[in-house]
VODREN-785865 format. One line per 4 residues: number of its first residue (from 1); their letters; for each residue x, y, z of C-alpha. Coordinates in steps of 0.1 Angstrom, whole numbers, plus 5000, padded with zeros to 4 digits. Each point is the difference from the previous one (the first is absolute). Example, Ala and Ser with C-alpha at 12.3 -4.5 7.8 and 13.67 -1.06 7.14 Angstrom:
BEGIN
1	AS	5123,4955,5078; 5014,5034,4993
***
This chain:
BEGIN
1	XXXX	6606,3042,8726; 4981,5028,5015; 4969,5006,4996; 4991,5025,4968
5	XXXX	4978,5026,4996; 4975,5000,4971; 4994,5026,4981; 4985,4992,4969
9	XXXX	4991,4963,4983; 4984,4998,4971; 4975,4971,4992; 5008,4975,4978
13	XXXX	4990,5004,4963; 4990,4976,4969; 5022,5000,4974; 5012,4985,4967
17	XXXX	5024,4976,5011; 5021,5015,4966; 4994,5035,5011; 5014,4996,5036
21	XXXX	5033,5021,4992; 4978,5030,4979; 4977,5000,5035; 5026,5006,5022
25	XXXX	5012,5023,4983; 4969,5017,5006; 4995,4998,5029; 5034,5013,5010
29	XXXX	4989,5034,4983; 4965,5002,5018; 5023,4995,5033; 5026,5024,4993
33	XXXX	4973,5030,4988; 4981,4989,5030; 5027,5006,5020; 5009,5033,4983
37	XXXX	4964,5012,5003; 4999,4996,5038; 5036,5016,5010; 5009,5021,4966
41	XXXX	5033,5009,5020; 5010,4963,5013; 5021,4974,4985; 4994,4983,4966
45	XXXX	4988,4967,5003; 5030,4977,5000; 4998,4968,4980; 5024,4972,5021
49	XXXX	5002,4968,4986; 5026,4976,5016; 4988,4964,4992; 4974,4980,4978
53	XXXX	4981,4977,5028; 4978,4974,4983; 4985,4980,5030; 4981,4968,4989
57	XXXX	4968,4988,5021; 4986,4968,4994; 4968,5010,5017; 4979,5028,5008
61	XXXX	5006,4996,5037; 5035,5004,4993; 4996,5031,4974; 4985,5016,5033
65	XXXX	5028,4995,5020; 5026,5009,4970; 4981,5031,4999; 5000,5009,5032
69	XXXX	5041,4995,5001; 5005,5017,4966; 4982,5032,5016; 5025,5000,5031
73	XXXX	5028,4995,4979; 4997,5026,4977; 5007,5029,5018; 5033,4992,5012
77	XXXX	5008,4982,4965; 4982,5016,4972; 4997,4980,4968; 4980,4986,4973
81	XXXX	4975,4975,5019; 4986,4975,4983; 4974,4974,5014; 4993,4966,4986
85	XXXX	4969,4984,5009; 4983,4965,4990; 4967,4998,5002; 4974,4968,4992
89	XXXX	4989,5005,4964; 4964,5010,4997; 4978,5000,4967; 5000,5032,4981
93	XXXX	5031,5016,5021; 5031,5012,4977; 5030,4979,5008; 5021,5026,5011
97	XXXX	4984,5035,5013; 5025,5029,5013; 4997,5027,5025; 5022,5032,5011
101	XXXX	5005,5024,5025; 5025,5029,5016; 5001,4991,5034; 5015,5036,5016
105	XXXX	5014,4994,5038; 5019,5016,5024; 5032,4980,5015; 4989,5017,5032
109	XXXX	4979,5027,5012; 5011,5036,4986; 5019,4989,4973; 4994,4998,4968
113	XXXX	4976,4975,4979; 5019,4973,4981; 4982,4988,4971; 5002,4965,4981
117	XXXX	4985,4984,4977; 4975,4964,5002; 4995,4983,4973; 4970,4968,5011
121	XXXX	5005,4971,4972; 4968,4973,5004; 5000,4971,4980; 4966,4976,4998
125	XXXX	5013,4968,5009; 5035,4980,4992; 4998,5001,4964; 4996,5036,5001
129	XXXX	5024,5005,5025; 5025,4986,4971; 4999,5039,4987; 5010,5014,5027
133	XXXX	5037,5005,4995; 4990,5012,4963; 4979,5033,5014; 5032,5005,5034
137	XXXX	5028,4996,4975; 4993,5038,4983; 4994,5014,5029; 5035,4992,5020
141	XXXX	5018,5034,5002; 5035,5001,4983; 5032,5009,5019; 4984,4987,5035
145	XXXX	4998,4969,5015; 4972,4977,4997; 4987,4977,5026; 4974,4972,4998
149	XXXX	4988,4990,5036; 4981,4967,5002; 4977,5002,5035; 4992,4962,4997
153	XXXX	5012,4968,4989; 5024,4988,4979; 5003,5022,4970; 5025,4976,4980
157	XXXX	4973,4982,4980; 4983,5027,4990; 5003,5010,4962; 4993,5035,5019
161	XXXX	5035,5002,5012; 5019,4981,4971; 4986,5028,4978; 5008,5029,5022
165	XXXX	5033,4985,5013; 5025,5017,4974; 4984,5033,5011; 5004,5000,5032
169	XXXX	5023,5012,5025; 4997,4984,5034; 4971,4970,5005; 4989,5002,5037
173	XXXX	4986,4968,5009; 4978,4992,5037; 5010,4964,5007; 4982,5001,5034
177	XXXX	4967,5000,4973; 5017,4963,4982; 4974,4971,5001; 5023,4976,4994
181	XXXX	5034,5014,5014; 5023,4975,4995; 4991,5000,4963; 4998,5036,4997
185	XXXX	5031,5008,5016; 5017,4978,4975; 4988,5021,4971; 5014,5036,5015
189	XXXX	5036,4984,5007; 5000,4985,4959; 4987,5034,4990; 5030,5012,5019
193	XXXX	5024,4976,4985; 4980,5009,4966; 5027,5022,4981; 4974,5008,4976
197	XXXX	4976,5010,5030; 5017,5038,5004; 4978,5014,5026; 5012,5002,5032
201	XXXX	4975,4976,5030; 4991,5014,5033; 4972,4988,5026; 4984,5014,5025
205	XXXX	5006,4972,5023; 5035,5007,4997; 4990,5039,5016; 4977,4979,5027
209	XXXX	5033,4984,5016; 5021,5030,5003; 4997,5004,5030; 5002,4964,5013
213	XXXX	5037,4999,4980; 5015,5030,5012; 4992,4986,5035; 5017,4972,4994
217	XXXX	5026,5012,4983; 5008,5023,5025; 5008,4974,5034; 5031,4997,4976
221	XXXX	5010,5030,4997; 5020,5000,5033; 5038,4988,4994; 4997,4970,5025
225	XXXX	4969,4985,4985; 5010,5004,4961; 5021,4965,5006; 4968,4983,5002
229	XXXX	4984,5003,4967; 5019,4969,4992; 4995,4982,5031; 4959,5001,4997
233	XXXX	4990,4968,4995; 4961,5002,5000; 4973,5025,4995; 4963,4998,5006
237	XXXX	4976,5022,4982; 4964,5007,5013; 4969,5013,4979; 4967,4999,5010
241	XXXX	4972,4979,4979; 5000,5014,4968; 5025,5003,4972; 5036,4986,5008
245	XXXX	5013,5030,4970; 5018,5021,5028; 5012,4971,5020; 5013,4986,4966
249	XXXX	5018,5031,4995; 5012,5005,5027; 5019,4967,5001; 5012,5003,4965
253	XXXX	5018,5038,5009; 5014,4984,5039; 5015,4970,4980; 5013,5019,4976
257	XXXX	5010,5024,5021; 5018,4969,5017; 5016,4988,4974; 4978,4966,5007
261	XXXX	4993,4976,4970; 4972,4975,4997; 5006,4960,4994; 4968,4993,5013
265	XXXX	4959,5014,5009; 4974,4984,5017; 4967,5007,5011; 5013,5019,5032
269	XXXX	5025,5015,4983; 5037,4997,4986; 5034,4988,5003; 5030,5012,4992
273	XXXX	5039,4990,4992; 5019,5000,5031; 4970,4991,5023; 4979,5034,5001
277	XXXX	4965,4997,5002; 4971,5023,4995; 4967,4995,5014; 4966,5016,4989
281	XXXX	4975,5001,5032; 4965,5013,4992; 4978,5013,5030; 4962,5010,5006
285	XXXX	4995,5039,4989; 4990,5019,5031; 4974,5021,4977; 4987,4993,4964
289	XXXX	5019,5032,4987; 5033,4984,5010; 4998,4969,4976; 5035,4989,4985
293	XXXX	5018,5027,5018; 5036,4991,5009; 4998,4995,5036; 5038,4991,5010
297	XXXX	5033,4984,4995; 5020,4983,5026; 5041,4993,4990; 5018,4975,5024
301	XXXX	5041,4997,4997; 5024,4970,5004; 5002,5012,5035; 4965,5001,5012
305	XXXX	4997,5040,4993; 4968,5008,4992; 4987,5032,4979; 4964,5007,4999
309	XXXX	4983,5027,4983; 4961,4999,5009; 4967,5015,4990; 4980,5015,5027
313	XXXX	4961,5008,4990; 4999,5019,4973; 5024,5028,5000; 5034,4993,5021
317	XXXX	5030,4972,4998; 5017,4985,5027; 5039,4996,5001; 5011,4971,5020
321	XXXX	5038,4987,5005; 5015,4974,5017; 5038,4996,4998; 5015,4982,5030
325	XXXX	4992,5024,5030; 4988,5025,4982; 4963,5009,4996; 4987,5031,4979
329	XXXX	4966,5005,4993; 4986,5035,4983; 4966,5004,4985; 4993,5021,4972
333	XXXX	4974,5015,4975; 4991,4986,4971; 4987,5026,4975; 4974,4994,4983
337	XXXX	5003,5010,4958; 4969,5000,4977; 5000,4986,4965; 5005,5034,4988
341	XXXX	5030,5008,5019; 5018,4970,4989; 4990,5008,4963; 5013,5032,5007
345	XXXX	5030,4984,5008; 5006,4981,4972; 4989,5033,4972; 5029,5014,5012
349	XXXX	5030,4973,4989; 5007,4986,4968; 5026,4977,5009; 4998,4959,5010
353	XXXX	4998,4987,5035; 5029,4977,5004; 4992,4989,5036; 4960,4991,4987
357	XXXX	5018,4981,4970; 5024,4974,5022; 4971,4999,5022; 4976,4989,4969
361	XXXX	5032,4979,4989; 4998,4982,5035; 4966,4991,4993; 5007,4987,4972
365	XXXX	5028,4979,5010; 4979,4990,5030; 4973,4987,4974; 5027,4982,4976
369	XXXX	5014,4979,5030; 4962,4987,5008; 4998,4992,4963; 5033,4983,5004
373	XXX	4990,4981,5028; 4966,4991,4987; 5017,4983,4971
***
């Protein structure tokens, strides 16, 4: 997104978390005659609400970095914000204590300030976090949509989301934040399969491989290499140390993709019906930052052809074939997307991912044929 420029934030301020809506309010008309006071002959205030956001942070380190996206977000996607935050109880604190706030920003400099409105939830320890969904349930705007965005861990075993769930648009899920992925994992495909679960699932770590599958979707594209997306009969994935979640993925959506089905996993990896096989290959990360990030996939054919799509540091891919005589090799950038770009991403669709489903569905096949053998 490019970078905004500010023109007027307001600080946050204490308030009855039952007079939230009646503050607002408020604060909306101190903005607007504001506004009227210093340009008498400019536009009204405009009051543009397209979503309910509720982010959850299980911490105040995350709260910080929820904030930081919520205030880059807004100005491209105004809408009602509102921050959940659980904090360690402490004697003599209220369980839950409320803030608000206009934040007023430009889209870009010279335009005019968009204005939206934060809402900052804190609850004093687990049990209090329980009332949460009781003070963000009144405060969902009718007649938009209303997202909940987890930013860490598995939110299925919260009573948080069970409560909220019914509410709720879109849940937007960060697997790549899972401590225990396998398990995890699990619980977003049920929730998926769950016909009384009607929100539509989306994860960030979906948005972190775009890139690496419209790479390798493309050395298809070309008539004479479409035959041999049924003759690959391996693939290798490299990650670097860290979280396998986007190496997991991106097996699950190239088998699927496939049309491979597991009979059998093992510590290295899987097998499948008619002799496929799938490896997982995890490497050293060149630099702390670049934990569990996907760093490659290598396909090999019936033939011997080889198609290789590779990291390269931090920002570009490399491209390698080998069919017969024919070498190609291209290198590419990689662009590099924030969490708020690929929240902004998913804000603006309702609708299910199908390829993220079979690739879940893959997982969970995968996971079923261990079981399987196990027994």
């Amino acid at each position: 997104m490019t970078a905004a420029a500010a023109t007027d934030t307001n600080e946050l301020k204490p308030v009855d978390p039952g007079a939230i809506e009646k503050e607002l309010q408020g604060l909306w008309r101190a903005q607007g005659q504001a506004r009227q006071h210093d340009a008498p002959d400019g536009k009204p205030l405009g009051r543009t609400l397209l979503h309910t956001l509720v982010v959850y942070a299980p911490d105040d380190s995350m709260a910080a970095q929820a904030q930081k996206t919520i205030a880059a977000i807004s100005p491209h996607q105004p809408g009602r914000m509102v921050l959940l935050v659980v904090q360690p109880a402490q004697a003599g604190q209220p369980d839950v204590q409320a803030a608000v706030r206009l934040h007023c920003e430009a889209p870009q400099t010279g335009q005019e300030p968009v204005c939206c409105e934060q809402v900052v939830l804190t609850a004093a320890g687990p049990e209090a976090a329980r009332r949460l969904p009781g003070a963000v349930l009144p405060l969902l705007v009718t007649d938009v949509p209303s997202f909940l965005y987890w930013t860490k861990g598995n939110p299925f075993r919260s009573p948080i989301l069970k409560s909220l769930a019914p509410a709720i648009d879109r849940l937007i899920v960060d697997s790549w934040t899972f401590s225990a992925p396998d398990l995890d994992l699990s619980d977003v495909a049920a929730a998926i399969q769950d016909p009384r679960f009607q929100a539509c699932i989306s994860d960030l770590s979906w948005a972190r491989l775009a890139a690496w599958r419209y790479l390798t979707a493309q050395i298809f594209d070309p008539a004479n290499m479409r035959g041999y997306l049924k003759r690959v009969r391996q693939a290798r994935l490299s990650y670097y140390a860290g979280t396998p979640v986007l190496a997991w993925l991106f097996g699950g959506w190239l088998a699927s993709r496939l049309g491979w089905r597991c009979v059998e996993r093992n510590a290295q990896g899987a097998n499948y019906a008619f002799g496929q096989r799938l490896e997982y290959e995890m490497l050293p990360a060149p630099e702390p930052g670049q934990a569990g990030f996907f760093a490659g996939v290598t396909m090999t054919a019936d033939d011997g052809a080889q198609f290789e799509v590779r990291r390269l540091g931090a920002n570009f891919a490399r491209t390698c074939l080998e069919v017969g005589e024919m070498k190609y090799e291209r290198v590419v950038p990689l662009k590099v997307e924030s969490v708020t770009e690929w929240l902004g991403h998913e804000l603006g669709r309702l609708s299910a991912t199908p390829t993220y489903e079979a690739a879940l569905s893959q997982l969970v096949d995968v996971a079923r044929a261990e079981a399987a053998h196990v027994a």
